[in-house]
GUBA-411637 format. One record per residue (C-alpha): z, y negated, x; chain; residue in one letter. Coordinates in nm, 2 decimals. Layout:
<sites>
{{Z, Y, X}, "A", "a"} ...
</sites>
This chain:
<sites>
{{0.00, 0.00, 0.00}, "A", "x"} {{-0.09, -0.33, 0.14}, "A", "x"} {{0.23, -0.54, 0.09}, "A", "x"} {{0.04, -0.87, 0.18}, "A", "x"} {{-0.13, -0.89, -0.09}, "A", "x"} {{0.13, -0.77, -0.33}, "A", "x"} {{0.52, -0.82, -0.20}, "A", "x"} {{0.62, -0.83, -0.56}, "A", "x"} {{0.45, -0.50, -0.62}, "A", "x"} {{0.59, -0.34, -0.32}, "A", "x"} {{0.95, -0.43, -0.38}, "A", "x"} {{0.94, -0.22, -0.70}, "A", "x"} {{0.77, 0.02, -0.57}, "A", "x"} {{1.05, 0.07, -0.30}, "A", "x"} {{1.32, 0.04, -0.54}, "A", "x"} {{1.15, 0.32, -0.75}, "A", "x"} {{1.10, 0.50, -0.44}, "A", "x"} {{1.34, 0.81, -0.56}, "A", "x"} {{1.66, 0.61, -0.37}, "A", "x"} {{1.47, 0.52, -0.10}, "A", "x"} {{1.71, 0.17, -0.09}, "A", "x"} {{2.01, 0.36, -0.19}, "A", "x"} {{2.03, 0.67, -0.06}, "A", "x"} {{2.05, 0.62, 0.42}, "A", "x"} {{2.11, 0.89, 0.66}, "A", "x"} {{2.39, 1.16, 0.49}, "A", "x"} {{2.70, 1.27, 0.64}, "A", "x"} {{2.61, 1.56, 0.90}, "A", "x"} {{2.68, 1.89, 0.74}, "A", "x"} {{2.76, 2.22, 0.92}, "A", "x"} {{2.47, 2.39, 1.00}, "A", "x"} {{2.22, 2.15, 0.85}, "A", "x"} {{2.07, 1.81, 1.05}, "A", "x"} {{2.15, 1.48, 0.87}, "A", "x"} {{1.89, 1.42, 0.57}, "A", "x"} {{1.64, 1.13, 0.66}, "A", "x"} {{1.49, 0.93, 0.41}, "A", "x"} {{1.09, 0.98, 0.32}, "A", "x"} {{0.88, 0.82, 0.59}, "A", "x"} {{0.60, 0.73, 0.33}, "A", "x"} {{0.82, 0.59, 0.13}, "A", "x"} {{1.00, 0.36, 0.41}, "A", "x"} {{0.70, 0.26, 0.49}, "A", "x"} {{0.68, 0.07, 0.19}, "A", "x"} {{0.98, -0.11, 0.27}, "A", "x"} {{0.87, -0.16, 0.68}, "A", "x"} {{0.58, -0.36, 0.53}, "A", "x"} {{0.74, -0.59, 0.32}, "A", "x"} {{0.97, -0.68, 0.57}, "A", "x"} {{0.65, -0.73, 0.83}, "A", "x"} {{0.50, -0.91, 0.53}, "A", "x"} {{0.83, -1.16, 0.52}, "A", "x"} {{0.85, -1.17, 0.88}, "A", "x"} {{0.52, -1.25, 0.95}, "A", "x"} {{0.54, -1.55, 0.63}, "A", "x"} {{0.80, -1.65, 0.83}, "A", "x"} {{0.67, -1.70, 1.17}, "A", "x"} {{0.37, -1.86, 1.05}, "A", "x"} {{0.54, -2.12, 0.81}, "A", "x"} {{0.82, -2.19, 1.04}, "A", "x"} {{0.61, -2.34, 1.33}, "A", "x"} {{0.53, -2.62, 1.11}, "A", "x"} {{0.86, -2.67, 0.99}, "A", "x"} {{1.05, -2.93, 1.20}, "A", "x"} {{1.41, -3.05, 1.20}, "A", "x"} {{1.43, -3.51, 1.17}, "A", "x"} {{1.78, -3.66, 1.30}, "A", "x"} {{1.88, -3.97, 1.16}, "A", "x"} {{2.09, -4.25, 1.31}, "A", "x"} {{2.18, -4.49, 1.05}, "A", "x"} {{2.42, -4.78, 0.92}, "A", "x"} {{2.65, -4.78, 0.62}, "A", "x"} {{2.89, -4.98, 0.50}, "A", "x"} {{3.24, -4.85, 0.46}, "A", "x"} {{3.50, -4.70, 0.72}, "A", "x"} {{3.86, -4.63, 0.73}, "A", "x"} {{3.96, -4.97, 0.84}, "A", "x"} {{4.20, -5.09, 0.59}, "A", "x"} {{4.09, -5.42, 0.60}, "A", "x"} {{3.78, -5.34, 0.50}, "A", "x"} {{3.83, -5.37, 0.15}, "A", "x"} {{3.48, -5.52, 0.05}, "A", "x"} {{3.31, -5.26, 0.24}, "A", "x"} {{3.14, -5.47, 0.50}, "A", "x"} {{3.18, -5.30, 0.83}, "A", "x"} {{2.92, -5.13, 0.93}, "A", "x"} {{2.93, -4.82, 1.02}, "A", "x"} {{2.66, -4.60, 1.24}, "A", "x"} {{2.62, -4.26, 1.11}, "A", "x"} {{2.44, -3.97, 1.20}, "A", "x"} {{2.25, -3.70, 0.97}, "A", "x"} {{1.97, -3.45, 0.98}, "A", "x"} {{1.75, -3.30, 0.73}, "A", "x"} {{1.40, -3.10, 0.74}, "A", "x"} {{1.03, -3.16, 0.72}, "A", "x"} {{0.68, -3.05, 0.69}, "A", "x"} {{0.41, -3.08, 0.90}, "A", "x"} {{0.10, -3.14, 0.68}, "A", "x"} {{-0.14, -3.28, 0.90}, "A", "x"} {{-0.26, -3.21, 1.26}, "A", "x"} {{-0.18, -3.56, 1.35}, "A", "x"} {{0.15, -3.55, 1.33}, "A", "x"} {{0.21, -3.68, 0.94}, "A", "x"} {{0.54, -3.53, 0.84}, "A", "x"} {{0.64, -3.48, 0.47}, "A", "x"} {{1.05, -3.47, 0.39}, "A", "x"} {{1.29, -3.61, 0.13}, "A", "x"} {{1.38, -4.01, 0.10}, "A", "x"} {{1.75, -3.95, 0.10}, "A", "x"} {{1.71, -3.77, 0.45}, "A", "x"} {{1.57, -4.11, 0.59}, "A", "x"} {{1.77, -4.30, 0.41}, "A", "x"} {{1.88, -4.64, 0.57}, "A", "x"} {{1.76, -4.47, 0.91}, "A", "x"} {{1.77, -4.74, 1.20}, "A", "x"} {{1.62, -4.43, 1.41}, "A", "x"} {{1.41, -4.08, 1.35}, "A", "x"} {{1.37, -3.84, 1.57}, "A", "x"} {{1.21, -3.51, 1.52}, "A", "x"} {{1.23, -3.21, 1.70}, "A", "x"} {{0.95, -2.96, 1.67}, "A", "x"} {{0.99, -2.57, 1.56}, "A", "x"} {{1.12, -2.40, 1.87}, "A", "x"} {{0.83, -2.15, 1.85}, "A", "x"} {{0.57, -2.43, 1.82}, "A", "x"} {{0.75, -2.64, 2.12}, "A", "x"} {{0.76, -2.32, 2.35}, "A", "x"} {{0.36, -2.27, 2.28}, "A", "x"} {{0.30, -2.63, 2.33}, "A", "x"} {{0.52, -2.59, 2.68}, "A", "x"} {{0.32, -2.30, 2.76}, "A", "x"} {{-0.03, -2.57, 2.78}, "A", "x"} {{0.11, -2.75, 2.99}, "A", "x"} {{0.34, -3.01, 2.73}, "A", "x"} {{0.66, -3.01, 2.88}, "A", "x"} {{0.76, -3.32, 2.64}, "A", "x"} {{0.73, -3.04, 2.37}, "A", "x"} {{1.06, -2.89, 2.35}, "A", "x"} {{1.21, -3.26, 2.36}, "A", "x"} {{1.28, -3.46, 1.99}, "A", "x"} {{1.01, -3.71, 1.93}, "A", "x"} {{1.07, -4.07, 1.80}, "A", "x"} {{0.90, -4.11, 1.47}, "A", "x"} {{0.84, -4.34, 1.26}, "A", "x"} {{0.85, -4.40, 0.86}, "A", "x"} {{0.51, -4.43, 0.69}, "A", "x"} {{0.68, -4.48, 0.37}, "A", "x"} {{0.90, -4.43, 0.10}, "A", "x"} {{0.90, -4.34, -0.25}, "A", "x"} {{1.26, -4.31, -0.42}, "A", "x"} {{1.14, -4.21, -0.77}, "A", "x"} {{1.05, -3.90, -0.63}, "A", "x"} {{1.28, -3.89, -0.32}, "A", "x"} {{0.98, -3.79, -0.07}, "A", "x"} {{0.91, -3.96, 0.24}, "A", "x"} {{0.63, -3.98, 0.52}, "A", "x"} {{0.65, -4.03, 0.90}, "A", "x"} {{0.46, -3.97, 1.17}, "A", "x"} {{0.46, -3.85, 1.55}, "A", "x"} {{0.26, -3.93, 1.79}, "A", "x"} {{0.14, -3.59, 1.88}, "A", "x"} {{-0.21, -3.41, 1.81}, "A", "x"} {{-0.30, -3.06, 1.72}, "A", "x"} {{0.03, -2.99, 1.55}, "A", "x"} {{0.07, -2.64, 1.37}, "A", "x"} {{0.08, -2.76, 0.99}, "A", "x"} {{0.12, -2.57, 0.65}, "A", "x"} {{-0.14, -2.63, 0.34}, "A", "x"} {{-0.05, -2.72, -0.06}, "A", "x"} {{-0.03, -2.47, -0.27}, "A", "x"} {{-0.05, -2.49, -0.65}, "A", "x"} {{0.27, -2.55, -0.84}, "A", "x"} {{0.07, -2.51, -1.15}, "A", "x"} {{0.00, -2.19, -1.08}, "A", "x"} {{0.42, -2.03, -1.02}, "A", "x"} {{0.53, -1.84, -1.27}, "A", "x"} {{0.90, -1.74, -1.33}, "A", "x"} {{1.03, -1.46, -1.08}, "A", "x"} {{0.74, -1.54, -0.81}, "A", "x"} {{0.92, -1.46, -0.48}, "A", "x"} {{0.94, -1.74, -0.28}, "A", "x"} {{1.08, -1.85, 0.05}, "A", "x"} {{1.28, -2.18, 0.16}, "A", "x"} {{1.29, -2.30, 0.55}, "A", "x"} {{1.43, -2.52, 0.66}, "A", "x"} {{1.75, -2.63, 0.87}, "A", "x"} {{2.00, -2.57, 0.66}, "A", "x"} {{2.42, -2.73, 0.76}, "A", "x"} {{2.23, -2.82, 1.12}, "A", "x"} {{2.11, -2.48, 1.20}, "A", "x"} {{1.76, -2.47, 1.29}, "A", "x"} {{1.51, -2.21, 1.22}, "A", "x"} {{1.61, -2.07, 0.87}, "A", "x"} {{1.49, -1.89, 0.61}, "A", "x"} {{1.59, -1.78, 0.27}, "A", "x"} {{1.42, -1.57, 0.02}, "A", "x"} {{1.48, -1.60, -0.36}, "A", "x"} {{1.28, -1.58, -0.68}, "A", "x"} {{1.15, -1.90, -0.87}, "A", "x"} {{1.40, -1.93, -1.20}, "A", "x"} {{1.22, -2.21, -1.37}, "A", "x"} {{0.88, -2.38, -1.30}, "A", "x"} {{0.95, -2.74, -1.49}, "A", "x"} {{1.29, -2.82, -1.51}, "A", "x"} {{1.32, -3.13, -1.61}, "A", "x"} {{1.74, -3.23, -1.52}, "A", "x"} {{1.77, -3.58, -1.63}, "A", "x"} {{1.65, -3.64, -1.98}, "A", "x"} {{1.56, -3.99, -1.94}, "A", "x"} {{1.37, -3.93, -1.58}, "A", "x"} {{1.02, -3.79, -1.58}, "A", "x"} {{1.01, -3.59, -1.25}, "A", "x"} {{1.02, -3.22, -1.28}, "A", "x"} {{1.13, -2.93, -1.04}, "A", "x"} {{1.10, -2.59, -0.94}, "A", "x"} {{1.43, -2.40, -1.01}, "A", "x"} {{1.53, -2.15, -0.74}, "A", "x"} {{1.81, -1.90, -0.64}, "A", "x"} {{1.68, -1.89, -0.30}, "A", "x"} {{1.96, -2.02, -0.11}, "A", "x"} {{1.97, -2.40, -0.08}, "A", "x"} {{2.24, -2.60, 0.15}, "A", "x"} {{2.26, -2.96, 0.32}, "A", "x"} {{1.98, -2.99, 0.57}, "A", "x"} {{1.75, -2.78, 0.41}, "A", "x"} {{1.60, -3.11, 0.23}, "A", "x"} {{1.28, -3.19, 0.33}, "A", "x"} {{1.18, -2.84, 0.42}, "A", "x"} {{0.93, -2.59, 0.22}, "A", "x"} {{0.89, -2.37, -0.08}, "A", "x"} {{0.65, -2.14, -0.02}, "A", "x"} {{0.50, -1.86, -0.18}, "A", "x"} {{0.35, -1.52, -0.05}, "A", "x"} {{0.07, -1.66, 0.08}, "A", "x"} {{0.24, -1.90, 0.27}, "A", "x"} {{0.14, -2.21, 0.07}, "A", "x"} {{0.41, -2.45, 0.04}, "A", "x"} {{0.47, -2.51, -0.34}, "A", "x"} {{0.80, -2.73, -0.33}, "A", "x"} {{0.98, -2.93, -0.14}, "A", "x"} {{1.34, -2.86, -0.14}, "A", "x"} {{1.54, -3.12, -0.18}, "A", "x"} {{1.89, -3.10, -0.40}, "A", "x"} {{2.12, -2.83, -0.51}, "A", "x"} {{2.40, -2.79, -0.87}, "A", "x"} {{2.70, -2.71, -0.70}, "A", "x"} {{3.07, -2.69, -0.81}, "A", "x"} {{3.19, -2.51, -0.44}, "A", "x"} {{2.97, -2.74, -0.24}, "A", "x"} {{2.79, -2.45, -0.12}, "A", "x"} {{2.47, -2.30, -0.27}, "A", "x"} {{2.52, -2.11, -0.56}, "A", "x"} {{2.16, -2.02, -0.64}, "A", "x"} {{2.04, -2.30, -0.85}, "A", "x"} {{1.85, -2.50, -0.59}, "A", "x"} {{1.55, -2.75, -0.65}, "A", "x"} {{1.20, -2.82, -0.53}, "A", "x"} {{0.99, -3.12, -0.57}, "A", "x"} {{0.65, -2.90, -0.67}, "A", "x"} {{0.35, -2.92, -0.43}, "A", "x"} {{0.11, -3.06, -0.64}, "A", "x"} {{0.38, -3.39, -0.73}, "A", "x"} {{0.41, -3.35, -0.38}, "A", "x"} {{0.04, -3.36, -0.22}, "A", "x"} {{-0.03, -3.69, -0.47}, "A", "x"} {{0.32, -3.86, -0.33}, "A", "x"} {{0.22, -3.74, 0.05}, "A", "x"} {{-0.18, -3.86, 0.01}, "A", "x"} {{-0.09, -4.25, -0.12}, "A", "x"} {{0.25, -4.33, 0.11}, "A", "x"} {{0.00, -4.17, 0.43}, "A", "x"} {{-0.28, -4.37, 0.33}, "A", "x"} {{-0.12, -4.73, 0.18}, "A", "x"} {{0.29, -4.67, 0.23}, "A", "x"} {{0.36, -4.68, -0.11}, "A", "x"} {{0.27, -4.50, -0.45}, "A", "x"} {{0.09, -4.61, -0.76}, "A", "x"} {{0.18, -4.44, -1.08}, "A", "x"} {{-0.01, -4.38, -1.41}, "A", "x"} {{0.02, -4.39, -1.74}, "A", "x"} {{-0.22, -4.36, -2.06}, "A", "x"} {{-0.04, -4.59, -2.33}, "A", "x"} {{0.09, -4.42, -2.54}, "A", "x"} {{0.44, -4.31, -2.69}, "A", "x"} {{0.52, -3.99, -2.85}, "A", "x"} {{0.82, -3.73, -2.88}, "A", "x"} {{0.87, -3.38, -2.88}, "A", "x"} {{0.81, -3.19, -3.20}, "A", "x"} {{1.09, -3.05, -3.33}, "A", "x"} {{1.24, -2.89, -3.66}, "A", "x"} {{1.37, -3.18, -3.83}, "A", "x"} {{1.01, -3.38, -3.74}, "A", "x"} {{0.83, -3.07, -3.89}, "A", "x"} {{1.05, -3.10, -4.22}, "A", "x"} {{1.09, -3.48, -4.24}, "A", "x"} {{0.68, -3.56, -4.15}, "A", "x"} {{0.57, -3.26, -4.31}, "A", "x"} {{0.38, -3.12, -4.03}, "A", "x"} {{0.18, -2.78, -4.01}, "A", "x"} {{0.20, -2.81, -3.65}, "A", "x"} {{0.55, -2.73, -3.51}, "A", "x"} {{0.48, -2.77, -3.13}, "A", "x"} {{0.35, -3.02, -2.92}, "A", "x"} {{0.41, -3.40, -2.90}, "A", "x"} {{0.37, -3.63, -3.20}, "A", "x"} {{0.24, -3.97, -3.12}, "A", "x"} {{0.46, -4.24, -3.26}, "A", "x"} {{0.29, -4.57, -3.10}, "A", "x"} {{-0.04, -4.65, -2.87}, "A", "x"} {{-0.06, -4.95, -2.71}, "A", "x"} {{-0.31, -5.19, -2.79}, "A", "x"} {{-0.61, -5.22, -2.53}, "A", "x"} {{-0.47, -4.98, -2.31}, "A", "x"} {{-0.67, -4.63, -2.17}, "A", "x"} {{-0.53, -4.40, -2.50}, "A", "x"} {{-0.65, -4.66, -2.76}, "A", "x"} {{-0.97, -4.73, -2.59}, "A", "x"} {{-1.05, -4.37, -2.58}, "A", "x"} {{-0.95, -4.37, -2.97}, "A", "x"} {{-0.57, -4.20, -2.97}, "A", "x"} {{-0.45, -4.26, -3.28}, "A", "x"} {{-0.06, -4.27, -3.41}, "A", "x"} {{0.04, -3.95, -3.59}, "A", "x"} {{-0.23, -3.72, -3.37}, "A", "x"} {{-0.07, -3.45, -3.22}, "A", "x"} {{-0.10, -3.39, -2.85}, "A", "x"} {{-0.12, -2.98, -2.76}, "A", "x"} {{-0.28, -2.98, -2.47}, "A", "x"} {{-0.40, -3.12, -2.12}, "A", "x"} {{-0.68, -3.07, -1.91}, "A", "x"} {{-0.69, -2.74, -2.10}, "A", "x"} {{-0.35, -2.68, -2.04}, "A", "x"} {{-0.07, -2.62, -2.34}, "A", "x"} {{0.17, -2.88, -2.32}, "A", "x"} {{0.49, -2.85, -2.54}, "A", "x"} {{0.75, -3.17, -2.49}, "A", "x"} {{0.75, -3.52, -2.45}, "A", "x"} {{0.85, -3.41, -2.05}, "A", "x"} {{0.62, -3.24, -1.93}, "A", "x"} {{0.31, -3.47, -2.02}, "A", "x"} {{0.54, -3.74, -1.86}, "A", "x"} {{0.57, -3.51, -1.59}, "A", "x"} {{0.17, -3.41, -1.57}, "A", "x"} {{0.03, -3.80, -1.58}, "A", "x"} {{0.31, -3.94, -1.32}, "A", "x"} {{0.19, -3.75, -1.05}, "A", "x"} {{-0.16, -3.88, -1.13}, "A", "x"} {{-0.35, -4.18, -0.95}, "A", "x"} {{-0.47, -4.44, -1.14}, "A", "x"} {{-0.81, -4.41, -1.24}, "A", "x"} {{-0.80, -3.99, -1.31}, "A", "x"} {{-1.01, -3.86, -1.59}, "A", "x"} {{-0.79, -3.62, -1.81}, "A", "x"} {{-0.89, -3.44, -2.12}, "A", "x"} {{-0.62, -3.43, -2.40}, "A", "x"} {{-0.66, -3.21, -2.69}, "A", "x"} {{-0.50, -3.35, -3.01}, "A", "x"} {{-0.46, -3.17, -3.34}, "A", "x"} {{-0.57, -3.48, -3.65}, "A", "x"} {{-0.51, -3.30, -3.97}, "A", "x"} {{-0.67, -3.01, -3.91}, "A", "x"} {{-0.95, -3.07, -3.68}, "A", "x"} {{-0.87, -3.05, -3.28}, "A", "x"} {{-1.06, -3.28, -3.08}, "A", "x"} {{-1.08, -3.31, -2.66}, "A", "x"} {{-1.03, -3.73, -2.61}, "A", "x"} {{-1.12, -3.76, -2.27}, "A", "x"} {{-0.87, -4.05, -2.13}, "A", "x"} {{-0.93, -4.25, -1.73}, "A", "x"} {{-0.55, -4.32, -1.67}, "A", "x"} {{-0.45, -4.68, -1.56}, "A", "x"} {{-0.18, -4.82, -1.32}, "A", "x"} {{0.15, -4.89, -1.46}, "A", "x"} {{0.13, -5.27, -1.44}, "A", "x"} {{0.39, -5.39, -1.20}, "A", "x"} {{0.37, -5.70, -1.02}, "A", "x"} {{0.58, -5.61, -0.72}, "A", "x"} {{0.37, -5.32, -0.67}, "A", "x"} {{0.07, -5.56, -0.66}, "A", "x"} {{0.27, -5.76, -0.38}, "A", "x"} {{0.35, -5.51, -0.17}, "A", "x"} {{-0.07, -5.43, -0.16}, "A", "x"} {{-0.09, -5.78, 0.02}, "A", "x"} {{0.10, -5.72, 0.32}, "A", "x"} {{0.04, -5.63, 0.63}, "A", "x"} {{0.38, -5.42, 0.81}, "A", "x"} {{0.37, -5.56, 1.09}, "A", "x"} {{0.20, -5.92, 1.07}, "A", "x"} {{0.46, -6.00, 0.79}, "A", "x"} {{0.79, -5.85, 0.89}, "A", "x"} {{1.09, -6.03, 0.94}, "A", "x"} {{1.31, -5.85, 1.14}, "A", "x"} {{1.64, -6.09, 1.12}, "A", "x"} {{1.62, -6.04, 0.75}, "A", "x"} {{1.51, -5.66, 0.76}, "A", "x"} {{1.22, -5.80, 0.52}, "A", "x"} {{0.84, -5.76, 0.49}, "A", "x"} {{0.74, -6.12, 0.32}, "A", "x"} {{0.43, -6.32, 0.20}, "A", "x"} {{0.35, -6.67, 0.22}, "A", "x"} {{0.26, -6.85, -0.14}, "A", "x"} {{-0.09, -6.82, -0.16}, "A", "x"} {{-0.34, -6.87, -0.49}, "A", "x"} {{-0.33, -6.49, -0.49}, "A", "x"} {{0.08, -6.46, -0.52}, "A", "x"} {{0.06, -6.72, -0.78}, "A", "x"} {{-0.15, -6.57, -0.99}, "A", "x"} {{0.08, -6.27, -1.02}, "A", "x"} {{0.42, -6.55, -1.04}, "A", "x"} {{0.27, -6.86, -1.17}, "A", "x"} {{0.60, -6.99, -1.29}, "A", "x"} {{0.74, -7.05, -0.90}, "A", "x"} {{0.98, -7.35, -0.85}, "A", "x"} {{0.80, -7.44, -0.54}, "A", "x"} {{0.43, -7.40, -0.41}, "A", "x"} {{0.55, -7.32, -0.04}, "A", "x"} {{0.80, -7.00, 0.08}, "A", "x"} {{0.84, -6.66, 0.15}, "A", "x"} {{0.82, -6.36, -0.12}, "A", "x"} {{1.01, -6.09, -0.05}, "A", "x"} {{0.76, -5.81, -0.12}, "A", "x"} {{0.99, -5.52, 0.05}, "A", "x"} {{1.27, -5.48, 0.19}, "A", "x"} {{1.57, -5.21, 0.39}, "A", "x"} {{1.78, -5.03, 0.24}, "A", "x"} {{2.03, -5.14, 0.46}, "A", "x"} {{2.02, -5.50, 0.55}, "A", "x"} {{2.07, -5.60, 0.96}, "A", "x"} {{2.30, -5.87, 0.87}, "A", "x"} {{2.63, -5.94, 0.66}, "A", "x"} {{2.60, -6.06, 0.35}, "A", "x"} {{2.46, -6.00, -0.02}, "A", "x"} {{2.16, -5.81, 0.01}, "A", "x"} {{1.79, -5.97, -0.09}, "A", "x"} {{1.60, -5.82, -0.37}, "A", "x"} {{1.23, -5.78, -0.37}, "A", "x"} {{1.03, -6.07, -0.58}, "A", "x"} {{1.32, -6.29, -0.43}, "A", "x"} {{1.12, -6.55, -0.27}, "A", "x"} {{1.33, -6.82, 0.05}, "A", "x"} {{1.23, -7.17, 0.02}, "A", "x"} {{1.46, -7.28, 0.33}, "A", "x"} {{1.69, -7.23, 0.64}, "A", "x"} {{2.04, -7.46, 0.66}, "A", "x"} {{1.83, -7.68, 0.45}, "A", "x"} {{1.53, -7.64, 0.69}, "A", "x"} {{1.20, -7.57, 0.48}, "A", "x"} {{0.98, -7.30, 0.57}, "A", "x"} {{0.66, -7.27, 0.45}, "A", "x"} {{0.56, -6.93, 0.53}, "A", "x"} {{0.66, -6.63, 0.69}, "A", "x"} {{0.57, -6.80, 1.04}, "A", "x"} {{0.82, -7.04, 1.03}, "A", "x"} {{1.05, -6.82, 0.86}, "A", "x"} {{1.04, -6.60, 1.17}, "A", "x"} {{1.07, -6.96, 1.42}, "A", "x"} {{1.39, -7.07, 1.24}, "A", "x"} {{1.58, -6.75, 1.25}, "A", "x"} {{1.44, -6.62, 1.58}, "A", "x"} {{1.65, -7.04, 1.71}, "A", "x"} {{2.01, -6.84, 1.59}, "A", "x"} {{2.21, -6.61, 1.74}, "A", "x"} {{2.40, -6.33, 1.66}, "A", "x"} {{2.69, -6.43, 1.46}, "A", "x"} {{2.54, -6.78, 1.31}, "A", "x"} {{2.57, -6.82, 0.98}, "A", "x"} {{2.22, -6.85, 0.76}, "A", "x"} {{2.23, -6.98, 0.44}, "A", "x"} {{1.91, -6.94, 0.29}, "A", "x"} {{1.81, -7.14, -0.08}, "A", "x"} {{1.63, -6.84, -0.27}, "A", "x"} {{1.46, -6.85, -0.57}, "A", "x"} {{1.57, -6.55, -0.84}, "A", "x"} {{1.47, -6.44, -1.22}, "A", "x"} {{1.42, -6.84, -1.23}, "A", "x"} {{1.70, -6.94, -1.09}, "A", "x"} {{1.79, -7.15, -0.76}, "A", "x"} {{2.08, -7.02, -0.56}, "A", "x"} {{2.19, -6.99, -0.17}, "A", "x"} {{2.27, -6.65, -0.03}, "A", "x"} {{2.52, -6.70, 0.28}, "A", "x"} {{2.46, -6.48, 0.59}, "A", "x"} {{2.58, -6.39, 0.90}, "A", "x"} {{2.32, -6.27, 1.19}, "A", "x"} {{2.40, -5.95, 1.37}, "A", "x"} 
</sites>
């Protein structure tokens, strides 16, 4: 039996196997040698393990462990009763190699706040690299972030290294419950891991009110093994691991993936413009349920009822109407309110989907080209250049007030500043954080214009002077005190 191309298969087999599993070598009886177990039959069980093994080996050279040197705010200190000391702190997590290049795939929360990333490579893929003549292989790597998407907690960076061992995307679509699956990664620091586990649910949705889906597993999850891969059989990576439920603190066999195909959407717009675009269609609907059957008198009892569609947007042009009932996507049954959130958020704007809606009692295919969920800061943070506009005293990207800002806020107090477009997490300086949109009119009642003089005034103080900026916010003028580091 060739386990490779069905491990699933083979692992009932070998349990059926007559005790194959069960039974081992007997106690040695007088007279008679100790009873071995059925070589065919082990042999089922030697290639599933060579099957796992071999998964593992393969997968695990693209599998890298990022270290984390950060800043928070806390401490023991006593007097530190507004939380303002900062603190340095040090973490690691895992990632994915997904490109040649060097582009790196991992959680948000694992590069969270990080001052510095460094990444060291799979051992197996450093000693190879050693081997050609790389003796910087075996040593972590600075990287850097690419960018950041907290709405679904993944993250990109990058090293500067070429022809990297990297895994491929499988299709998340495509699990079904009790596919064997694998997690690597480095879990409580230890590097090198691997668990195996089955896939309990394939869209579990665990906050109501947040579309993003996962993979349920009860393949052993713990701290450090975010960031790393889900993968299947074949080796594809279909999640990204990235939290556990936990009442010890320990795994306890309900771990979560972000799945691939959220995943490859996320990883292809933070590699290629640092940030994500989302969808949407324009419409609002809700999950059919019992008491909508009875109470609307529906002869449909699955599905998602639409309630509202909003005018001139993508589901009214394509001629969505209020009361159709949505039961499928791109030929796919879809049964709550959820999971089409779930299906069109990990979308780019301008995809072509097919829904198929039930109107009385005709079904019709509306095809629907999704548009960007309008959000101005989004649009701002399109403008910038990372580098050319940074502003590393305020741990800020900004943009001077051009026609092109104003078009997006036309109601600005003054024609001449800095919007804040983006921002840290963790500011490089005491005092009440900036919020993106913000936008800094002056310096200790010194104008600036634009990000250039921004930069000029700040880069005049030291560490320690006080810089109290007038910033426009919601409307509203008001002066934010701080002090440089």
């Amino acid at each position: 039996m060739d386990c490779k191309s069905g491990v699933w298969k083979c692992v009932v087999a070998a349990i059926l196997a007559s005790g194959a599993l069960a039974a081992g070598p007997m106690p040695a009886q007088e007279g008679k040698p100790p009873a071995t177990p059925n070589a065919q039959k082990m042999d089922v069980l030697k290639q599933l393990s060579s099957s796992f093994e071999e998964i593992s080996q393969r997968s695990g050279r693209a599998v890298v462990q990022i270290f984390v040197r950060s800043y928070v705010t806390g401490g023991d200190n006593s007097d530190n009763e507004n939380g303002e000391l900062l603190t340095a702190e040090n973490s690691s997590g895992s990632g994915i190699i997904v490109s040649p290049d060097g582009y790196i795939l991992t959680n948000a929360h694992v590069v969270k706040n990080a001052h510095s990333v460094r990444v060291q490579l799979n051992i197996r893929a450093g000693a190879e690299a050693r081997e050609q003549g790389d003796r910087s292989a075996t040593r972590p790597l600075p990287g850097t972030i690419v960018g950041v998407d907290r709405e679904s907690d993944l993250a990109v960076i990058r090293v500067e290294k070429k022809n990297l061992p990297y895994l491929a995307f499988g299709d998340s679509g495509e699990l079904k419950q009790g596919q064997i699956v694998l997690a690597l990664g480095n879990p409580l620091g230890l590097d090198n891991s691997v668990s195996l586990g089955v896939v309990s649910a394939v869209a579990r949705q665990v906050k109501p009110d947040n579309p993003m889906v996962y993979i349920q597993t009860d393949a052993p999850i713990n701290p450090g093994n975010s960031g790393g891969p889900l993968v299947d059989t074949d080796g594809h990576v279909v999640g990204i691991n990235t939290f556990i439920l936990t009442q010890s603190g320990g795994s306890e066999g309900i771990g979560f993936a972000i799945p691939s195909n959220i995943a490859r959407e996320v990883y292809t717009q933070l590699q290629k413009q640092g940030h994500v675009h989302r969808s949407q269609v324009g419409l609002v609907g809700e999950t059919i349920t019992p008491e909508i059957v009875d109470g609307l008198g529906l002869e449909t009892d699955h599905g998602i009822i639409i309630s509202d569609v909003e005018p001139d947007g993508p589901a009214a042009h394509a001629g969505v109407q209020v009361d159709d009932i949505i039961v499928a996507m791109n030929g796919r049954p879809v049964f709550s309110k959820h999971q089409l959130e779930a299906n069109v958020y990990r979308l780019s704007p301008g995809t072509k989907v097919s829904l198929r809606v039930q109107r009385g009692a005709d079904q019709l295919d509306v095809p629907i080209v999704t548009e960007e969920q309008s959000d101005e800061l989004d649009a701002l943070a399109d403008m910038v250049d990372p580098v050319k506009n940074m502003v590393p005293e305020l741990g800020i990207v900004g943009l001077d007030i051009t026609k092109q800002v104003l078009a997006l806020m036309p109601e600005l107090r003054r024609p001449a500043g800095v919007v804040v477009a983006a921002r840290k997490a963790n500011a490089p300086y005491s005092g009440p954080p900036l919020e993106t949109g913000d936008v800094i009119y002056s310096v200790n009642r010194h104008v600036v214009a634009g990000v250039a003089q921004l930069r000029q005034a700040l880069a005049a103080m030291k560490s320690g002077d006080a810089a109290v900026l007038l910033v426009e916010r919601d409307g509203h003028m008001l002066y934010v005190p701080l002090q440089l580091d």
